[in-house]
Backbone as a chain_set.jsonl record, in Angstrom:
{"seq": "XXXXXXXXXXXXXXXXXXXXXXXXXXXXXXXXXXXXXXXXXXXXXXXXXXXXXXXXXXXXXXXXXXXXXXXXXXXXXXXXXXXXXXXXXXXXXXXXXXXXXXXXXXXXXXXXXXX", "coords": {"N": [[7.692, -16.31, 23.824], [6.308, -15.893, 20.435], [7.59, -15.945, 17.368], [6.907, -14.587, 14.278], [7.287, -13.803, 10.628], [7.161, -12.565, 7.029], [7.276, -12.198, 3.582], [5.084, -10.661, 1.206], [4.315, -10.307, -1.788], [2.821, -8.221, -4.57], [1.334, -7.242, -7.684], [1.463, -4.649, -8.831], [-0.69, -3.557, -11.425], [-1.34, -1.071, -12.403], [-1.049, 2.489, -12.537], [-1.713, 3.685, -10.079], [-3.135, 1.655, -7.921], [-5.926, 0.304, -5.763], [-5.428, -2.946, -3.43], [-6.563, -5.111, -2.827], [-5.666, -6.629, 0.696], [-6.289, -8.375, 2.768], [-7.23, -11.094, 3.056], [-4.596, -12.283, 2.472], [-3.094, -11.623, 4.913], [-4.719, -12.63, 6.862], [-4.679, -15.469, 6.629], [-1.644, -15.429, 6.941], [-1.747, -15.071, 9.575], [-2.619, -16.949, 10.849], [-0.923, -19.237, 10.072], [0.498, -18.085, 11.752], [0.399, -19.471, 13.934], [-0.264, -17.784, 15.708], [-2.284, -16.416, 18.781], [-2.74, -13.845, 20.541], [-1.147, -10.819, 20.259], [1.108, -8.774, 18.518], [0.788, -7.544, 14.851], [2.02, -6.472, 12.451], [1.706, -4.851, 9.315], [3.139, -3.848, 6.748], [4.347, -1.925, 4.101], [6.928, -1.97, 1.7], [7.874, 0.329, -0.026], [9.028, 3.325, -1.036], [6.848, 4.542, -2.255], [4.425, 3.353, -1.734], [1.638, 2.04, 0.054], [-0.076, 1.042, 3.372], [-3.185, 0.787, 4.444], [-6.378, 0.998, 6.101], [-9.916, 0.724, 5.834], [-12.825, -0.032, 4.73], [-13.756, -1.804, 2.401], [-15.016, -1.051, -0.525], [-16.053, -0.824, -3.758], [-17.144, 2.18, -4.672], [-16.12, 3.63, -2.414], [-13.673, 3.299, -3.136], [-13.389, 4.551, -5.922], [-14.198, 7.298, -5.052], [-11.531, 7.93, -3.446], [-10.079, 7.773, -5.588], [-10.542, 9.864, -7.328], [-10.035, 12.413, -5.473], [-7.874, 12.049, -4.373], [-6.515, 12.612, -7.086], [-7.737, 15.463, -7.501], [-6.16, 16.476, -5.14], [-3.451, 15.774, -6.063], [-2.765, 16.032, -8.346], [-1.295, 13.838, -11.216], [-0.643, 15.126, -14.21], [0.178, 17.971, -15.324], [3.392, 16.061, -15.73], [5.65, 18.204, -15.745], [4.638, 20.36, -13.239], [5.838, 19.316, -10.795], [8.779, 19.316, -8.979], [10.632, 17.66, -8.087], [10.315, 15.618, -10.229], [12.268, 13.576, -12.902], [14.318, 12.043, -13.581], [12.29, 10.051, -12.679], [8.773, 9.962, -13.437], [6.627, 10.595, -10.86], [6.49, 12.437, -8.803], [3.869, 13.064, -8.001], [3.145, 10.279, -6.956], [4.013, 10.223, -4.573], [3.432, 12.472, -2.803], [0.759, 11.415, -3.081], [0.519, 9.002, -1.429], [1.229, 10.106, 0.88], [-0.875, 10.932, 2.193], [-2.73, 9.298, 2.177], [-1.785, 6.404, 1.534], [-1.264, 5.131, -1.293], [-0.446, 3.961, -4.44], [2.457, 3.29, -6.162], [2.336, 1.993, -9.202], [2.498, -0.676, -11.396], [4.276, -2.38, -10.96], [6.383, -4.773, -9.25], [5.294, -5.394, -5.814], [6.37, -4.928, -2.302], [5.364, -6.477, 0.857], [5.765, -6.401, 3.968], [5.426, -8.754, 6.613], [5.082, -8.903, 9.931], [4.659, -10.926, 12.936], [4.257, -10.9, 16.201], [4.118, -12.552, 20.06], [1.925, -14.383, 21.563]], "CA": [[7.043, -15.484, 22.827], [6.754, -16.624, 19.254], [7.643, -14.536, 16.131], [6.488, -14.943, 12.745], [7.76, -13.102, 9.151], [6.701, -13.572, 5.571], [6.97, -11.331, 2.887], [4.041, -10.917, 0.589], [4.447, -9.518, -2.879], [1.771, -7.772, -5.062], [1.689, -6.55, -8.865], [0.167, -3.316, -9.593], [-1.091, -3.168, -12.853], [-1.847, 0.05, -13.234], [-0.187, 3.682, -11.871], [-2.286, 3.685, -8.876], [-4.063, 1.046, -7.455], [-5.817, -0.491, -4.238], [-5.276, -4.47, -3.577], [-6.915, -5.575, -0.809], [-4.6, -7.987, 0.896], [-6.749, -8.656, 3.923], [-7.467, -12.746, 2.558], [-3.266, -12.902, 2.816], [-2.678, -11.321, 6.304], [-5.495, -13.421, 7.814], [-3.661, -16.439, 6.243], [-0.209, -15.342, 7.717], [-1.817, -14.627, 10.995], [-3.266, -18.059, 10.526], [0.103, -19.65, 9.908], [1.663, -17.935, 12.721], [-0.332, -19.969, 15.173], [-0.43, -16.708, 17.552], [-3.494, -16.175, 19.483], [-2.448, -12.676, 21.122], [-0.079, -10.021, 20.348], [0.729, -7.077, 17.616], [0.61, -7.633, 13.8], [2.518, -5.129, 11.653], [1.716, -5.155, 7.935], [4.196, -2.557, 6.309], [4.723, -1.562, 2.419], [8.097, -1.657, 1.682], [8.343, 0.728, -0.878], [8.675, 4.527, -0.901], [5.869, 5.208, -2.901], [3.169, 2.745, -1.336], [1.359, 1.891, 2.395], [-1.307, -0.013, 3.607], [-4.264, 1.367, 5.028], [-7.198, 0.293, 6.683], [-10.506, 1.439, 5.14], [-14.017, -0.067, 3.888], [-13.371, -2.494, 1.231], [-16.116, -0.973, -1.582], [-15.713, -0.087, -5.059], [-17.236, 3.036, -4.235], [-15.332, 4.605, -1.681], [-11.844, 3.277, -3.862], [-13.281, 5.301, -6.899], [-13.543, 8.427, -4.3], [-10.08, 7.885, -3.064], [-8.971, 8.369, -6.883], [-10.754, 11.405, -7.431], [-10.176, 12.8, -4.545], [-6.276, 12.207, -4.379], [-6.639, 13.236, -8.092], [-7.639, 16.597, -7.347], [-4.999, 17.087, -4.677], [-1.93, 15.614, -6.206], [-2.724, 15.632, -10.398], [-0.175, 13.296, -12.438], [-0.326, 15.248, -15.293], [1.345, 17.723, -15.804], [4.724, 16.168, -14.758], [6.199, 19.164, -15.169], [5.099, 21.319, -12.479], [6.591, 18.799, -10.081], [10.649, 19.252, -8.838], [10.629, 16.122, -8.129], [9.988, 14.884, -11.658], [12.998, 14.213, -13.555], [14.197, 10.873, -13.847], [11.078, 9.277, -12.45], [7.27, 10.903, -13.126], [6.122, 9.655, -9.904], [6.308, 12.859, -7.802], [2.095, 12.565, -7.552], [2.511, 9.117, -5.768], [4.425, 10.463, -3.204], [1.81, 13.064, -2.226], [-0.82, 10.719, -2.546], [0.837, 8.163, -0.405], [1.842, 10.742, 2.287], [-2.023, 11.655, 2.851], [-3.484, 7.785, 2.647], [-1.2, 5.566, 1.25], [-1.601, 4.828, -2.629], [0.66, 2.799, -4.772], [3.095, 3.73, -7.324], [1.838, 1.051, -9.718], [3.378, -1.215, -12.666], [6.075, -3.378, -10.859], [6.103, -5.943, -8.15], [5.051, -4.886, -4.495], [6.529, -6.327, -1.187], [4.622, -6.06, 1.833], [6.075, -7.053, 5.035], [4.238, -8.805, 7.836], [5.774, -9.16, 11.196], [3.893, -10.591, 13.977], [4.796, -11.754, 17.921], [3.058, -12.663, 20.827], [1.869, -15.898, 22.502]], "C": [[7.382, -16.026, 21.437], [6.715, -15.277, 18.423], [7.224, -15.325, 14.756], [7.064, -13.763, 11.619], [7.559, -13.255, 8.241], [6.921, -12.392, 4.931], [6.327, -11.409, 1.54], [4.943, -10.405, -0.8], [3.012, -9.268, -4.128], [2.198, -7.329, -6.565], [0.615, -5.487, -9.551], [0.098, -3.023, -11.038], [-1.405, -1.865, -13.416], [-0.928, 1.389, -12.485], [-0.614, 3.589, -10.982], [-3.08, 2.666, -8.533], [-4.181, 0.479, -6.0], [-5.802, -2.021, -4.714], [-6.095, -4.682, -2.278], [-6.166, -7.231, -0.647], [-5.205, -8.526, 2.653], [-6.476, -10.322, 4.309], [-5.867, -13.204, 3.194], [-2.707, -12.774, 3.954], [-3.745, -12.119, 6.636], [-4.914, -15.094, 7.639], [-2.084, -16.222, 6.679], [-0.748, -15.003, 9.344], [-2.78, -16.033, 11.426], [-1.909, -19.223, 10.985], [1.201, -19.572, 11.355], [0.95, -18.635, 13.904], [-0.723, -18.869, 16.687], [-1.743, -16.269, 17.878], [-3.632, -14.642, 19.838], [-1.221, -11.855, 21.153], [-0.493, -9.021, 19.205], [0.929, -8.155, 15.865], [1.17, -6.568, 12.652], [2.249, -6.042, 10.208], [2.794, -3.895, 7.839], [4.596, -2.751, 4.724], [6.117, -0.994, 2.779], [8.603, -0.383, 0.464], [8.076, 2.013, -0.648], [7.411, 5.378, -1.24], [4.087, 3.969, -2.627], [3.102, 2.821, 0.172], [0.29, 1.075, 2.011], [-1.721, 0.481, 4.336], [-5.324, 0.478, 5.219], [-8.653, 1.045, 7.02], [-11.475, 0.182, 5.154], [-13.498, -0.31, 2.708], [-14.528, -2.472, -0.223], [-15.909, -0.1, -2.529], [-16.109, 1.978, -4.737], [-16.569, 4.179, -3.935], [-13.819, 4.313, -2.377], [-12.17, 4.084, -4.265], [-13.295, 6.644, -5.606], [-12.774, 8.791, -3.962], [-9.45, 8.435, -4.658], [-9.481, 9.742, -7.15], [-10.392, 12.275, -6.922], [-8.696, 13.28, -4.626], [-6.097, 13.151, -6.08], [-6.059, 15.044, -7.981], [-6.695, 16.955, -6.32], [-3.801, 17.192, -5.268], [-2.299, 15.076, -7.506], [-1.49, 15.289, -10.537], [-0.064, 14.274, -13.324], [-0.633, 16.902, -14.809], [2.281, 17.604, -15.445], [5.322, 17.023, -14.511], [6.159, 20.402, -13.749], [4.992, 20.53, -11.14], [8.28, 18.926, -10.14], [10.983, 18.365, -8.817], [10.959, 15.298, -9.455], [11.232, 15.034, -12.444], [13.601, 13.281, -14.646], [13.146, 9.834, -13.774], [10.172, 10.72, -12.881], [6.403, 10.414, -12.662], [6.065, 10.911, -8.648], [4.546, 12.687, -7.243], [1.994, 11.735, -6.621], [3.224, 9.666, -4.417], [3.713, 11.295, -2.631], [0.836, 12.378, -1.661], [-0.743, 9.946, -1.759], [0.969, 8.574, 0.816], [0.117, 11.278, 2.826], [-2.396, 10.37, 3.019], [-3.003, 6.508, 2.266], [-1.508, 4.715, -0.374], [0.208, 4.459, -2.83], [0.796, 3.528, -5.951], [3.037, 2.535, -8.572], [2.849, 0.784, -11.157], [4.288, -2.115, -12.421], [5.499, -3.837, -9.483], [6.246, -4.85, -7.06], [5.57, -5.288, -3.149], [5.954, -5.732, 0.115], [5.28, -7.016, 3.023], [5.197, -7.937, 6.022], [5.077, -9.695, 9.224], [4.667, -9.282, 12.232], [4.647, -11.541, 15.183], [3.642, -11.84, 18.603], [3.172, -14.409, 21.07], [0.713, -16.459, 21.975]], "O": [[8.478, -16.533, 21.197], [6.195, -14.173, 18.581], [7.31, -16.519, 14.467], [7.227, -12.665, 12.15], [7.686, -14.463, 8.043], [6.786, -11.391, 5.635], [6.864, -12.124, 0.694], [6.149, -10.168, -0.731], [2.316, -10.235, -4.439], [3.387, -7.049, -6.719], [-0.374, -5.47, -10.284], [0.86, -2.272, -11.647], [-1.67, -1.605, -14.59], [0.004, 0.987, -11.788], [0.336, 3.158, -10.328], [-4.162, 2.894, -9.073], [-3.262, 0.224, -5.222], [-6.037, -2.405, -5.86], [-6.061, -4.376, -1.086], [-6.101, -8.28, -1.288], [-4.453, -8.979, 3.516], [-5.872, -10.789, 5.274], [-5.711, -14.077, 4.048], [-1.846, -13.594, 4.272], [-2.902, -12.978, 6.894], [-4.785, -15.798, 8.641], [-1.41, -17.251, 6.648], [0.086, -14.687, 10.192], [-3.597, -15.965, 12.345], [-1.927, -19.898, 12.015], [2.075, -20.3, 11.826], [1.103, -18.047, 14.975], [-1.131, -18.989, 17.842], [-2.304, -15.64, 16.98], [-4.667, -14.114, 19.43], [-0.321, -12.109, 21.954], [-1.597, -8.568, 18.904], [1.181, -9.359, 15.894], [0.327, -5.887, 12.067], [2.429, -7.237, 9.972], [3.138, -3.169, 8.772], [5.139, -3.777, 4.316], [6.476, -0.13, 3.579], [9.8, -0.32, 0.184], [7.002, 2.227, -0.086], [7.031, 6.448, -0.763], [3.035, 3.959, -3.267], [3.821, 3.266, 1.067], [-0.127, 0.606, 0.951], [-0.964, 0.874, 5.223], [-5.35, -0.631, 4.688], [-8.803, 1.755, 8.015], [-10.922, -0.806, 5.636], [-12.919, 0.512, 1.997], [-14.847, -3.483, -0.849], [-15.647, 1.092, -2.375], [-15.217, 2.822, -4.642], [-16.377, 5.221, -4.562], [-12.889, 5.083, -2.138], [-11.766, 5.069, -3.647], [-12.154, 6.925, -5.238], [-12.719, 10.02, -3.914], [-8.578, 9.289, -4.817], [-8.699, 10.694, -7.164], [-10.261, 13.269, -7.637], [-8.309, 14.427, -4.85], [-5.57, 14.263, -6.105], [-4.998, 15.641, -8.163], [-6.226, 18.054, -6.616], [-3.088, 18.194, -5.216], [-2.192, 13.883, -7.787], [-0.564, 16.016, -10.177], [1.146, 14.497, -13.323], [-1.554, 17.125, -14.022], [2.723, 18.536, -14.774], [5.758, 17.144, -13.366], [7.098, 21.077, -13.327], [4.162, 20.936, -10.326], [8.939, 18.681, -11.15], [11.83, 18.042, -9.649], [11.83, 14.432, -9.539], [11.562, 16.169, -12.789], [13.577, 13.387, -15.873], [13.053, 8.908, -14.579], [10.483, 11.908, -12.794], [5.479, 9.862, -13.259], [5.649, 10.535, -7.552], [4.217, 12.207, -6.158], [1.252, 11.871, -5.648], [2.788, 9.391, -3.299], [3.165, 10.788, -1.652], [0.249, 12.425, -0.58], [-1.754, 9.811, -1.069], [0.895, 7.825, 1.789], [0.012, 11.984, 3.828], [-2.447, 10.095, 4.218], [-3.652, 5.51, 2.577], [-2.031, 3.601, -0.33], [1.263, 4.525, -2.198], [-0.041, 4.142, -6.613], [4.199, 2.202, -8.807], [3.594, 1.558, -11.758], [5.015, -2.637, -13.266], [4.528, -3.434, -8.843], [6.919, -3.82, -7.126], [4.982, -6.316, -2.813], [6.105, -4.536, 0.365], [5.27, -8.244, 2.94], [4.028, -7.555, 6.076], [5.493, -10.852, 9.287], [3.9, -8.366, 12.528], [5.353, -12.543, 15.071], [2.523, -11.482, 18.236], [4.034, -15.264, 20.867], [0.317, -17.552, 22.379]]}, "num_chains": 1, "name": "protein.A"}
């Protein structure tokens, strides 16, 4: 069985954003010469994920609205959370579809095995 590992890294420019990192996992699953087995992507960070969605402007801008109205940024205050960081929002929004706490480097795992 062969294994493969890499870890990506991303830079969110903004408080929330999607990346699509499809181009770089098909290139590490490229690399790993494996024909058949599993593929884990995984966001290393508390306040991001990776999901697997319809890559169209579109349906992103719906995702922000959307999360918006569940889990409003502003106002930090009526988050507990909020104290040292004003980031309780991304954790909401991440725990329903996986959004990114944006502004600082990203690392994305990618573990794959198989034959």
């Amino acid at each position: 069985m062969k294994s493969y590992r890499k870890e990506l890294w991303f830079n969110a420019e903004k408080r929330r954003q999607i990346i699509h990192i499809t181009p770089q996992i098909e290139q590490c699953l490229a690399e790993s010469g494996i024909k058949e087995g599993l593929l884990l992507v995984n966001a290393m960070h508390i306040t991001a994920s990776v999901f697997i969605n319809d890559n169209e402007s579109g349906l992103h801008s719906d995702y922000e609205v959307w999360l918006e109205k569940l889990a409003p940024e502003k106002p930090h205050a009526q988050y507990k959370h909020n104290g040292y960081e004003d980031n309780a929002d991304a954790h909401l929004k991440r725990t329903i579809m996986g959004r990114d706490d944006g502004m600082r480097k990203k690392r994305v795992l990618v573990k794959i095995i198989g034959e």
